[in-house]
C-alpha positions as CSV (number, residue, x, y, z in Angstrom):
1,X,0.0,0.0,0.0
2,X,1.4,3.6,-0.8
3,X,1.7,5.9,2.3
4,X,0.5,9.8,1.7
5,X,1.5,13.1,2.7
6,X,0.6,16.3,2.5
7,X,2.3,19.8,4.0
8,X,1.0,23.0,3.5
9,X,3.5,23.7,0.7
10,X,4.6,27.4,2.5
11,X,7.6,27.6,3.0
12,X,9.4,25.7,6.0
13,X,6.7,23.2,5.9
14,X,7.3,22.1,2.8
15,X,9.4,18.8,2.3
16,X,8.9,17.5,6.2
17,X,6.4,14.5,5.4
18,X,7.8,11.0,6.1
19,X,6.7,7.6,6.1
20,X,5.7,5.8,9.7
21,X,5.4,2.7,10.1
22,X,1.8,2.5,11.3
23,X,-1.4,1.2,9.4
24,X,-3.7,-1.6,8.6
25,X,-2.1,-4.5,7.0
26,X,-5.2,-5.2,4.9
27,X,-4.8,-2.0,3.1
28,X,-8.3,-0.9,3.4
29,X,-7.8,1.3,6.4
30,X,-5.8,4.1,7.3
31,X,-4.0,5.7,10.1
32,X,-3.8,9.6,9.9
33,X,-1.0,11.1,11.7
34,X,-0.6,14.7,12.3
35,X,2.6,16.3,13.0
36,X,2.9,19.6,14.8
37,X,6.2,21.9,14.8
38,X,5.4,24.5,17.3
39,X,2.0,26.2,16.7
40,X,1.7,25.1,13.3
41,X,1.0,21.3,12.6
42,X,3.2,21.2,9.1
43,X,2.0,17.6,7.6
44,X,-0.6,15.0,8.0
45,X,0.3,11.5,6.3
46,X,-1.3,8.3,5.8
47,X,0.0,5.1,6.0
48,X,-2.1,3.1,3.4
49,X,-3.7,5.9,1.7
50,X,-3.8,3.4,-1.5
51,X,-4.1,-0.1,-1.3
52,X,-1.7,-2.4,-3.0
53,X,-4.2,-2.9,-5.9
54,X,-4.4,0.8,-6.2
55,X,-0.6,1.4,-5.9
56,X,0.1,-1.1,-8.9
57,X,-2.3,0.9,-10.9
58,X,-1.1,3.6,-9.9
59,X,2.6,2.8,-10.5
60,X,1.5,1.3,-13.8
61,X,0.1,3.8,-15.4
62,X,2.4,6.4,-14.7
63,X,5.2,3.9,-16.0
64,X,3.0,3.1,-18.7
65,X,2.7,7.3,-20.0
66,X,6.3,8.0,-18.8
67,X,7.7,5.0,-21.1
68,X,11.2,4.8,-21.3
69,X,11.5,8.3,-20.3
70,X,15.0,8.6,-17.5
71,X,13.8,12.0,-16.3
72,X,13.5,12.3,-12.4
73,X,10.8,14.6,-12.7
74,X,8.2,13.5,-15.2
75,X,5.1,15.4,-15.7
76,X,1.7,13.8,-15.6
77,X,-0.9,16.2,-17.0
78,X,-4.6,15.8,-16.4
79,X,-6.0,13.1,-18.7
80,X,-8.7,10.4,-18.7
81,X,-6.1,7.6,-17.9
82,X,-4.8,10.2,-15.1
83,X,-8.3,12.0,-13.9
84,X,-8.9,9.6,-11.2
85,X,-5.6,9.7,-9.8
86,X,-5.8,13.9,-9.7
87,X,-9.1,12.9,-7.8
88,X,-7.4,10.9,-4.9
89,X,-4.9,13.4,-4.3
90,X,-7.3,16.7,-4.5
91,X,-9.7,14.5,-2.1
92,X,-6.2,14.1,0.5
93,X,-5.2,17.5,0.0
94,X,-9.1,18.8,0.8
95,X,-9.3,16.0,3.9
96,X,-5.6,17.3,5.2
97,X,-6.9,21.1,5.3
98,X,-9.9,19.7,7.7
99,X,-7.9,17.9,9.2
100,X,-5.0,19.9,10.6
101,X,-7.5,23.3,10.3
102,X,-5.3,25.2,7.8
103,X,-8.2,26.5,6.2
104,X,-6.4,27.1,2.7
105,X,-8.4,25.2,0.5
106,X,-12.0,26.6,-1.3
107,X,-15.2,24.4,-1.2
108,X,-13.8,23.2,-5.0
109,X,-11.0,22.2,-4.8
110,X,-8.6,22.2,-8.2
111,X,-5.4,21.4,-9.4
112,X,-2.7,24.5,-9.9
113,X,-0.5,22.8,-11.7
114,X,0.5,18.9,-13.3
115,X,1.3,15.8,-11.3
116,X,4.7,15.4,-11.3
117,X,5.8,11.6,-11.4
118,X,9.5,11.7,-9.2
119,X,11.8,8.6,-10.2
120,X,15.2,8.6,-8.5
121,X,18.0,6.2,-8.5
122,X,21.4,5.5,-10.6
123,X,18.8,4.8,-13.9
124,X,17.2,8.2,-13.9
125,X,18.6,11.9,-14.2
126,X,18.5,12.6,-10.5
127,X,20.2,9.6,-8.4
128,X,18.6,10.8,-5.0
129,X,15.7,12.7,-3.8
130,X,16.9,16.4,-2.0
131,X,15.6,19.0,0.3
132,X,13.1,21.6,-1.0
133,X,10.7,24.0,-1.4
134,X,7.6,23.0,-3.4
135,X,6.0,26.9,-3.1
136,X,7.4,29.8,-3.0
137,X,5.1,33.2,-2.3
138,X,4.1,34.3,-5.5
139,X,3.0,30.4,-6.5
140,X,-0.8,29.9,-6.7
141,X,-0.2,25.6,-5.1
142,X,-1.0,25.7,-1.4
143,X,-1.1,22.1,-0.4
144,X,1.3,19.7,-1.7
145,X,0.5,15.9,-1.7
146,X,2.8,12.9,-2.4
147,X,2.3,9.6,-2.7
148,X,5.2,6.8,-1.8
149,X,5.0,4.4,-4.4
150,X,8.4,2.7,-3.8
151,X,8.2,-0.6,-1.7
152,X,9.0,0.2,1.7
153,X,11.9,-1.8,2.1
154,X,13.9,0.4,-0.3
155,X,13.3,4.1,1.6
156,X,15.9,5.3,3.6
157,X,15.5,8.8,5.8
């Protein structure tokens, strides 16, 4: 199952989700977890946001449309093999506003910008994953949402 999460994307928030190990093993339930740094609680995550099934579609398609492509950072824009996935994570970023009461997010909710699919290891452009921002001020993304797709044994940090 691929663990979720999501940070408010403003600044110092940004890039301080990581993967617990909590959750269902059956993959049909999930355990939120809410971090708070001082005042502000910075990221909520789930542990089996997708089930298994899920996360080999998931991982699937996005192979499938990103072909032999070796680029780290692989845009995924909105498409019918793509909508639903673009659905999950608006739903995750709208249910991690509620639940950590950032109030950022309107009623209807869209998408600012295309999903980027990350790839990282000696076969792709970027060998590791590294600190960053996701938003700066002037950039209209609010929430930021990922999705671990990697199997669990392989994430270090």
């Amino acid at each position: 199952a691929a663990p979720v999460a999501v940070d408010d994307s403003r600044g110092m928030g940004a890039g301080l989700a990581r993967r617990r190990g909590h959750g269902q093993q059956d993959g049909n339930s999930s355990e939120l977890v809410a971090h708070a740094t001082t005042q502000h609680m910075s990221f909520v995550e789930w542990e089996d946001a997708f089930t298994r099934l899920e996360t080999e579609r998931l991982r699937a398609c996005l192979d499938g449309l990103a072909g032999a492509s070796r680029q780290s950072f692989t845009p995924m824009p909105l498409s019918d093999e793509v909508s639903w996935i673009y659905d999950r994570m608006l739903a995750l970023a709208k249910l991690a506003d509620e639940t950590a009461g950032w109030d950022l997010l309107p009623a209807e909710v869209e998408h600012t910008d295309d999903l980027i699919y990350d790839r990282f290891g000696p076969a792709f452009s970027d060998p590791e994953f590294k600190w960053h921002v996701d938003a700066g001020e002037s950039d209209p993304r609010l929430i930021s949402v990922v999705a671990y797709l990697s199997d669990r044994k392989g994430i270090e940090g």
